[in-house]
C-alpha positions in Angstrom: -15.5 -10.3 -22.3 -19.2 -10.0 -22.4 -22.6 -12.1 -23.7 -24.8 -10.1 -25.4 -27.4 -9.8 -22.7 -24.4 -8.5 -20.7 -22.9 -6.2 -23.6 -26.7 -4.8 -23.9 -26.8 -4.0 -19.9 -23.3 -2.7 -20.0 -24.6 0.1 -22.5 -27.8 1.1 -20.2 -25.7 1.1 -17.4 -23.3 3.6 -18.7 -25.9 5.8 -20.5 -28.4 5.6 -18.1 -28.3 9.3 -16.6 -27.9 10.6 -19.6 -30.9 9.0 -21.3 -32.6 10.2 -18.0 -31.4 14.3 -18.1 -32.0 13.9 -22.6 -35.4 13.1 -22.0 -35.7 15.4 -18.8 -34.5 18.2 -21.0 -36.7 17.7 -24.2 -33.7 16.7 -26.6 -35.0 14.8 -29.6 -33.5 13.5 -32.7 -32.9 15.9 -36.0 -35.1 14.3 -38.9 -32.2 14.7 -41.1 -29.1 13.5 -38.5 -30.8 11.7 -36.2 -29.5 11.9 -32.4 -25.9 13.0 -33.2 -23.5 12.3 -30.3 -19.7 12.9 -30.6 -17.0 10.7 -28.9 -13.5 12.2 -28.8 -11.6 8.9 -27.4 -9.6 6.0 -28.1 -10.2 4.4 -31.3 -9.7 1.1 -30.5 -12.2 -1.9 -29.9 -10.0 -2.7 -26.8 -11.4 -0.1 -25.2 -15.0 0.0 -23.5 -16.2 3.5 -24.9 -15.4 2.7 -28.4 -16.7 -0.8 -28.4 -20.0 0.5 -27.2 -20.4 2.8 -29.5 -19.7 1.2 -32.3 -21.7 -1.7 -31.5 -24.9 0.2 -30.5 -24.9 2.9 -33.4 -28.0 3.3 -35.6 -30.0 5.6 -37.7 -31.3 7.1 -34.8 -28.1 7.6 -32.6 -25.5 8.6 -34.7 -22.3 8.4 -33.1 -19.3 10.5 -34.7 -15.9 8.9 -33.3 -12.8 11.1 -33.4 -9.7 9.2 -32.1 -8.0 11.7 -29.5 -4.5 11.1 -31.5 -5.7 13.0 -34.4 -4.7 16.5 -35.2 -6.6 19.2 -33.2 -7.9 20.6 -36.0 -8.9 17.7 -37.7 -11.2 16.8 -34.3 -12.5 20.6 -35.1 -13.3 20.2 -37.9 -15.1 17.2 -37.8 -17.0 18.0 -34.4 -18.0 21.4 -36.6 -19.2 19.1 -39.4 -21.5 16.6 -37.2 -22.9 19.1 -34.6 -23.8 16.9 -32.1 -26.0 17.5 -29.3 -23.9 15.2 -27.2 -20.2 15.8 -26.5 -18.0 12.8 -24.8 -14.9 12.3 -24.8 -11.3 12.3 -22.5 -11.8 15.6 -20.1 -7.5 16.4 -21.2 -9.2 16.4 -24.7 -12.7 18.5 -23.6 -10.4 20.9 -22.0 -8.3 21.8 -25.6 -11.9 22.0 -27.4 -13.2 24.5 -25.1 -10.7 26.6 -25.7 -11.0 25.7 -29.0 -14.9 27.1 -28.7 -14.0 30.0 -27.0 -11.4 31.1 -30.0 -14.1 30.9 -32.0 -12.8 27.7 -33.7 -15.2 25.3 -32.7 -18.6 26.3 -33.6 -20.9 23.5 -32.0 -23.5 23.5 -29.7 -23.9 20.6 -27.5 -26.8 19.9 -24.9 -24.7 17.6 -22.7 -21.0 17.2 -21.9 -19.3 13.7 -21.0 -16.2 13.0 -19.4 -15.2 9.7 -19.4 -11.9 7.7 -19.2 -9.6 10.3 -17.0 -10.1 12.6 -14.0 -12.6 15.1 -14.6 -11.1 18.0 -12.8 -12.6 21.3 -11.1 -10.9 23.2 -14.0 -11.9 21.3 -16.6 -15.7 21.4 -15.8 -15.3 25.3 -15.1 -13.7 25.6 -18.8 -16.7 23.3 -20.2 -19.4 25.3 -18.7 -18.3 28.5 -19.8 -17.6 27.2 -23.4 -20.7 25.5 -23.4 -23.2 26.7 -21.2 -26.2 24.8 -22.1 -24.7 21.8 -21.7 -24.4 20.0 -17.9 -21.4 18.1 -17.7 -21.7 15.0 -16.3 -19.1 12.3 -15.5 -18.5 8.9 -16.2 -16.0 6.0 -14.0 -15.7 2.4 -15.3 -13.0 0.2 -17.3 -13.5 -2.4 -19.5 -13.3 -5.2 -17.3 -16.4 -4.4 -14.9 -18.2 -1.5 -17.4 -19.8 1.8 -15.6 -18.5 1.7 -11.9 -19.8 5.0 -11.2 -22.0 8.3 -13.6 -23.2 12.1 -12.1 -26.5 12.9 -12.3 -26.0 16.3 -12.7 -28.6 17.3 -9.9 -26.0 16.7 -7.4 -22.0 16.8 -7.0 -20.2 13.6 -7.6 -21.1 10.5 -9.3 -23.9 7.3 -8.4 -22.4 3.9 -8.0 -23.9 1.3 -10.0 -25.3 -0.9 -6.8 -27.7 -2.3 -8.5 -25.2 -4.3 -11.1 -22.0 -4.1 -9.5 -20.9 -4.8 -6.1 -18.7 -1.6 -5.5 -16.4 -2.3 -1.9 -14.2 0.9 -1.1 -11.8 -0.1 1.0 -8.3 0.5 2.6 -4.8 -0.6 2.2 -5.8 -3.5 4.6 -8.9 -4.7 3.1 -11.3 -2.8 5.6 -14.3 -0.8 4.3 -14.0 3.0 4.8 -15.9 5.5 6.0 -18.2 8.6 4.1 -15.4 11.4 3.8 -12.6 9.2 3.6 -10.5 8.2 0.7 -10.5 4.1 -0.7 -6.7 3.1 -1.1 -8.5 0.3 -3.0 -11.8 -0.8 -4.7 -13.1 -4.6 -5.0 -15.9 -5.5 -7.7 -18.2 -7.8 -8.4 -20.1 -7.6 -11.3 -24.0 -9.1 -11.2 -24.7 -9.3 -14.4 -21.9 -10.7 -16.8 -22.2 -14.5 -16.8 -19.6 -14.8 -19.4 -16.6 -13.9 -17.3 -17.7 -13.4 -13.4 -15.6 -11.3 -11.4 -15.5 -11.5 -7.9 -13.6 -9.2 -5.7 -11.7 -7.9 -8.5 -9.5 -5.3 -7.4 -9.0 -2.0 -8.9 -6.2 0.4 -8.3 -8.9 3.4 -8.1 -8.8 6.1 -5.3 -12.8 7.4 -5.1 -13.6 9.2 -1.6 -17.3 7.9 -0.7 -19.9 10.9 0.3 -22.4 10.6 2.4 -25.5 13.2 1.9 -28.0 12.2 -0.3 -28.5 13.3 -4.3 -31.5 16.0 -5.3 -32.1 13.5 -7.7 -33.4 11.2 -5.1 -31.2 7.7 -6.1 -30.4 5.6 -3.4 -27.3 4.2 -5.3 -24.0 5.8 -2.6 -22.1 8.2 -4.6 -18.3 9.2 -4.8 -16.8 12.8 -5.9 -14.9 12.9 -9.3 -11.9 10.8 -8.7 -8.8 12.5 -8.9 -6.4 9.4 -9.7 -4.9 6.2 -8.4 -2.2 4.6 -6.6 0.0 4.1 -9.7 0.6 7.5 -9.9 2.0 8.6 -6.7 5.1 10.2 -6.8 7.9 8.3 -3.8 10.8 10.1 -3.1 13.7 9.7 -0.1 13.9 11.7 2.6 17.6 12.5 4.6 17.0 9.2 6.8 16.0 6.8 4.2 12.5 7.0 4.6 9.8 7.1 2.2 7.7 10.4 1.4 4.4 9.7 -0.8 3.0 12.8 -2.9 0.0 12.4 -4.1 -1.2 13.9 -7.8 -3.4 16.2 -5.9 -0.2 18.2 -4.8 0.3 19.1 -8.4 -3.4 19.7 -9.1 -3.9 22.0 -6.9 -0.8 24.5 -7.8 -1.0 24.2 -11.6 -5.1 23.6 -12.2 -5.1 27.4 -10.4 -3.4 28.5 -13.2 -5.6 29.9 -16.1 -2.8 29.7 -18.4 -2.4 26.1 -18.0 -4.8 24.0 -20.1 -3.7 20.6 -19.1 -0.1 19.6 -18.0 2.1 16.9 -17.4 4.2 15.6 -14.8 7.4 13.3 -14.9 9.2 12.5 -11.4 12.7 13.4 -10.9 15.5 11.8 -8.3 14.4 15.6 -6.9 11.6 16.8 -7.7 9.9 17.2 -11.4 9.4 18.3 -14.8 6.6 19.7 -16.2 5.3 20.0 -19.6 2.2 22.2 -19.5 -0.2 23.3 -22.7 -0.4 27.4 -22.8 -4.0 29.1 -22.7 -4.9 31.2 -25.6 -6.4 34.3 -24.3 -4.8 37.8 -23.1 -3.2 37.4 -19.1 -3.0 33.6 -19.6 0.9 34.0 -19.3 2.5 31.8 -16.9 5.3 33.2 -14.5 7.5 29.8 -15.0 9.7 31.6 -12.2 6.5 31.4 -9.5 4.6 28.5 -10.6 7.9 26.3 -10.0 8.5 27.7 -6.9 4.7 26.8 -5.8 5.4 23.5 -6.9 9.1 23.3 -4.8 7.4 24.6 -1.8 4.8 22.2 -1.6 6.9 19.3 -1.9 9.3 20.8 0.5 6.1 20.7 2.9 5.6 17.5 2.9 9.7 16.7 3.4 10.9 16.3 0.1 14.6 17.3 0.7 16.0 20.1 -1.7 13.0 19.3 -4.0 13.2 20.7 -7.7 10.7 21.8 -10.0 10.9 22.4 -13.8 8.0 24.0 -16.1 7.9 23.9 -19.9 5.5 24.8 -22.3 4.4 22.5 -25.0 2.4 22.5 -28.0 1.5 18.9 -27.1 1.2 16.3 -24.5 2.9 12.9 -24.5 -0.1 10.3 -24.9 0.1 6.8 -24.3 -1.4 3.9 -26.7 -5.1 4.8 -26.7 -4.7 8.0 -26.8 -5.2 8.4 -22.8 -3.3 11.1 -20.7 -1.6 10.1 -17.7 -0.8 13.3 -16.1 1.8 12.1 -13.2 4.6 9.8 -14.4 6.4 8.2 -11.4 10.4 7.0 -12.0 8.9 3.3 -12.6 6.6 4.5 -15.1 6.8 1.9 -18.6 7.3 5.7 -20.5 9.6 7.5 -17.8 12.9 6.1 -18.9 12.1 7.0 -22.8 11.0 10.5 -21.8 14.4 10.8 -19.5 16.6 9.8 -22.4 15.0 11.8 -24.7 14.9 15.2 -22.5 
């Protein structure tokens, strides 16, 4: 919950690089539509990014909000009808209307691309640029509790963290603060600015690795590459001797975001291994060897000691969402969803 003079900072905070590379690249306001800015989210006031914009919308920024449950073509058809120089929205979302621009479906034009509320992934920014190339993408980390935690400049990799409003500690599984290069089991914030509901310390399940070599933008604020997911989301399995074997989403990121014919995908754990639903690519030699990319999959596992691991890929014509509209990618066995999606299989 925020004051107003809080609510007000929340939204510079969050738009602040963006405002900075708008008026950096000369993009103004249409006389007849004003500064159009699509959001392709959840449409809930629950969440931060929808509360924001509905709260801050005007004359002058015109903000077009398509909730990310809607039928793809719907979300086309709107984005085509609004053309807004500014396109946000989940990256799992992005991802669909890139290839939705480069089938010719999608006929905008945006200046600036926004990820925010999932894991902005290599793939998906390589899939952006090419469908849009005059738009930078830029990415944006926070959660309703503590607003922006973290946005890219776009003159450098990876993302600023709001020092000046939020006291950002990356830390380990003890507590201890960790080092450039290394990966923060944890975060703790505290937030300088909301006076309505202080939080101190408040921890965060987040897993951003901390950089160390300083922005061509010149900010002094630290910065942390695109996060790639937190702890929730680790995969445990048994090994022959009782012990426990952590895989972390990255091992499924880096077989099946190498695939072109995979748009997006989605993982639920198995006693042995796991299945994968996957959205198909569009264009000609997208076609996924199922065979091969399972056998990637089982060998990496098998790496790290997964015994007799097993790995099952199927395409789908959609993803499972959860409330909100948000994709989690990696469902562990204790996942709220993973029993409904097990009896339903």
């Amino acid at each position: 919950m925020y004051g107003w003079d809080g609510w007000m900072e929340c939204y510079a905070t969050a738009q602040r690089y963006a405002f900075a590379y708008a008026l950096a690249a000369g993009m103004a306001a249409s006389p007849q539509s004003g500064f159009a800015i699509a959001q392709v989210a959840a449409n809930q006031a629950t969440h931060m990014t929808y509360a924001l914009t509905e709260t801050f919308r005007s004359p002058q920024f015109r903000f077009h909000q398509f909730p990310v449950t809607s039928p793809l073509p719907h979300i086309v058809g709107g984005l085509n009808a609004a053309q807004p120089i500014v396109l946000q929205g989940y990256p799992s979302m992005l991802g669909l209307l890139a290839q939705e621009a480069a089938a010719g479906r999608l006929t905008i034009a945006p200046r600036l691309s926004i990820g925010i509320g999932e894991p902005l992934y290599p793939s998906t920014r390589e899939r952006l640029s090419r469908a849009f190339p005059a738009a930078p993408v830029q990415n944006w980390w926070g959660c309703s509790e503590t607003s922006g935690l973290a946005m890219s400049c776009g003159a450098g990799a990876g993302m600023h963290l709001s020092d000046d409003t939020l006291i950002v500690e990356l830390v380990d599984e003890k507590g201890a603060p960790i080092a450039p290069g290394q990966t923060a089991a944890k975060i703790f914030v505290t937030n300088l600015f909301n006076r309505l509901t202080p939080l101190i310390r408040y921890e965060l399940s987040d897993q951003p690795t901390l950089l160390d070599e300083p922005c061509p933008c010149g900010s002094a604020h630290r910065r942390v590459a695109d996060l790639q997911g937190r702890h929730e989301e680790n995969f445990a399995y048994g090994d022959d001797r009782g012990e426990r074997i952590i895989v972390h989403p990255k091992v499924f990121t880096s077989v099946l975001f190498s695939e072109a014919g995979i748009l997006d995908y989605q993982v639920w754990q198995t006693a042995r291994g796991a299945e994968i639903d996957f959205l198909p690519g569009e264009a000609p030699g997208d076609a996924v060897d199922l065979s091969a990319v399972g056998e990637r999959v089982v060998h990496a596992l098998a790496a790290l000691g997964v015994p007799s691991p097993e790995a099952v890929l199927r395409p789908r014509p959609e993803l499972d969402r959860r409330h909100g509209g948000k994709l989690v990618r990696h469902v562990p066995l204790d996942h709220p969803t993973a029993r409904r999606h097990i009896e339903s299989s």
